[in-house]
N, C-alpha and C positions, 0 to 999 in steps of 0.2 A: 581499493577495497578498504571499507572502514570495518574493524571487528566489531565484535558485540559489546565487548567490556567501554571502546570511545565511543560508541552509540549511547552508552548508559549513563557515560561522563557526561556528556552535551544533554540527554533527555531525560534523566531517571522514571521518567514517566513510563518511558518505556519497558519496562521490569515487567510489570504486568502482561503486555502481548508476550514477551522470550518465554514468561512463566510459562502460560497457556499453549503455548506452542514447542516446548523443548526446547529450544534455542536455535530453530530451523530457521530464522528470519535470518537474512543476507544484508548487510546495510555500505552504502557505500555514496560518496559525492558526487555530483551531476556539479560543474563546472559551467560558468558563463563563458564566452571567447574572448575574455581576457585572464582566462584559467584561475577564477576566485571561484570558491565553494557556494551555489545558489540554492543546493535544495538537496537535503539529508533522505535519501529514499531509502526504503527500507522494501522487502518482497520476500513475500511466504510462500512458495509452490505448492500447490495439491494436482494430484492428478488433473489433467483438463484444465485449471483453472489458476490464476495467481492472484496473491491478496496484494497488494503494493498502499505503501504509505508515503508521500511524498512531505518534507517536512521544512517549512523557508522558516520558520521563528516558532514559538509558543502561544503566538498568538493568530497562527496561518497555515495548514496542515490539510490535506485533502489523502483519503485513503478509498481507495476502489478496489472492486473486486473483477479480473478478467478474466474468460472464458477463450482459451489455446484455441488458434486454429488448428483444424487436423483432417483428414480427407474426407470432403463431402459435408464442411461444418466449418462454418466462419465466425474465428472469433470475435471479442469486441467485451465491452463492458457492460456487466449484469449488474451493478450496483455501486452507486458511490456515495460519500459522506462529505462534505468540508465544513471547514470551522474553524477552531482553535486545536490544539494538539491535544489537550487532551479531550473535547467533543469528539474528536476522530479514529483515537484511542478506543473511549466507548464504545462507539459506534460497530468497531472493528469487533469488540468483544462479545456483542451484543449479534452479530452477526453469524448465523449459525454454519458447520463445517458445511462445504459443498454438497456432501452425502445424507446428510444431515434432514429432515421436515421441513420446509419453511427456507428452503435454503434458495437464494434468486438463480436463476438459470435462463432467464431469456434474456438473449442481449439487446441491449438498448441504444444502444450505439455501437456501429460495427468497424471494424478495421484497426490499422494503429491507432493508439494512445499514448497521447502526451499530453501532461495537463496545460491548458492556458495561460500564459499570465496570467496575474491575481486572481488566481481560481476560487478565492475565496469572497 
């Protein structure tokens, strides 16, 4: 697990989502199989639903929103962004709470999520 404070060393970009969220976001390294750091993820929990932010450079950043499975309701991803880190940052911001008007709810792709290689 990576805290909040080395997420902010590595991104300071990131200030902005912790602001807007309390500092509920979780950040931690996703590892290749020769155990080097590939990709700074970051994940906001709401009920139902998790925001995740996958981060390989400042110039390579992919942030989605998923919708939990739970009985009788298959999750899967209602919304995603890629770009640059801070495109996806925006994007993230700009994206309304779950509960929220306007807020994406139908999944678009269903089951596990993992991003691609160069998702972006």
């Amino acid at each position: 697990m990576t805290s909040i404070d080395e997420a902010l060393q590595l991104y300071p970009e990131l200030a902005v989502l912790i602001a807007l969220s309390h500092a509920l976001w979780t950040f931690w390294y996703l590892t290749d199989t020769a155990g080097r750091p590939e990709w700074l993820v970051g994940v906001l929990n709401w009920p139902e639903y998790s925001d995740a932010l996958w981060i390989v450079d400042r110039g390579e950043a992919l942030a989605v929103r998923l919708r939990v499975d739970s009985p009788g309701t298959r999750g899967g991803v209602v919304w995603q962004s890629a770009g640059s880190l801070t495109a996806a940052i925006d994007a993230l911001r700009a994206l309304p709470a779950p509960d929220e008007p306007g807020a994406p709810s139908r999944v678009i792709r269903s089951g596990p999520f993992w991003p691609p290689r160069g998702f972006c």
